[in-house]
N, C-alpha and C positions, 0 to 999 in steps of 0.2 A: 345893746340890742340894735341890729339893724333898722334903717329910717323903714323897709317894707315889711318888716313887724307888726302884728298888732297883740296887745293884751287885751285878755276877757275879764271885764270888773264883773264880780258876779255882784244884779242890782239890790238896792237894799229890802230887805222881806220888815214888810211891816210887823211891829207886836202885836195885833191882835189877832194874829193869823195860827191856830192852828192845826194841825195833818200828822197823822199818824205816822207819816215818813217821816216827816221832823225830828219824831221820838225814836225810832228807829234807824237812824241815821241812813234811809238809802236813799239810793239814789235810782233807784228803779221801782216796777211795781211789784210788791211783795208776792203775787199771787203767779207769777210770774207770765202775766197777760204783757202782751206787746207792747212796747215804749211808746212813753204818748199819751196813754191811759194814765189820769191821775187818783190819787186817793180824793176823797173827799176832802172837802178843809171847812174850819168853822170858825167864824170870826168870835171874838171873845166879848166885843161890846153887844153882840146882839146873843150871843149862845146860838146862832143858826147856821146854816150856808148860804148866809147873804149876811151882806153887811149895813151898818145904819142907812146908807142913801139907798137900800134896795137891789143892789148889784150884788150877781153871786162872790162868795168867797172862794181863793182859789189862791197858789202860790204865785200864779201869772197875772191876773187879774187886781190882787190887792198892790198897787202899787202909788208913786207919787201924785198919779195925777188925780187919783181919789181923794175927796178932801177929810174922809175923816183916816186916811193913812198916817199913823206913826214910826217913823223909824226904829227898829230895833236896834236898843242900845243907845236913844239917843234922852 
């Protein structure tokens, strides 16, 4: 790989994140509304769309710097 390369890590999605995209594997909106537009998502420790500290759930959003995020897989 050239030094002006870069790789995309894709970040890590926490486990208690889930979105019906997940189960459906896409990568777009199902309904076929303009990109951008996400499904809902619902954390699994609260069963809502927000998670225990009160911050909505969301594949962008549930991330490391939330402290009740767990790594998927880990």
């Amino acid at each position: 790989m050239a030094d002006n390369e870069s790789v995309w890590v894709q970040p890590a999605r926490c486990a208690h994140i889930r979105s019906k995209a997940i189960y459906m594997g896409l990568s777009f909106h199902p309904s076929g509304m303009e990109s951008g537009v996400e499904l809902p998502c619902t954390c699994l420790k609260t069963m809502q769309l927000f998670g225990p500290d009160d911050e909505p759930a969301s594949l962008e959003a549930c991330n490391s710097s939330r402290a009740c995020f767990e790594a998927e897989g880990a």
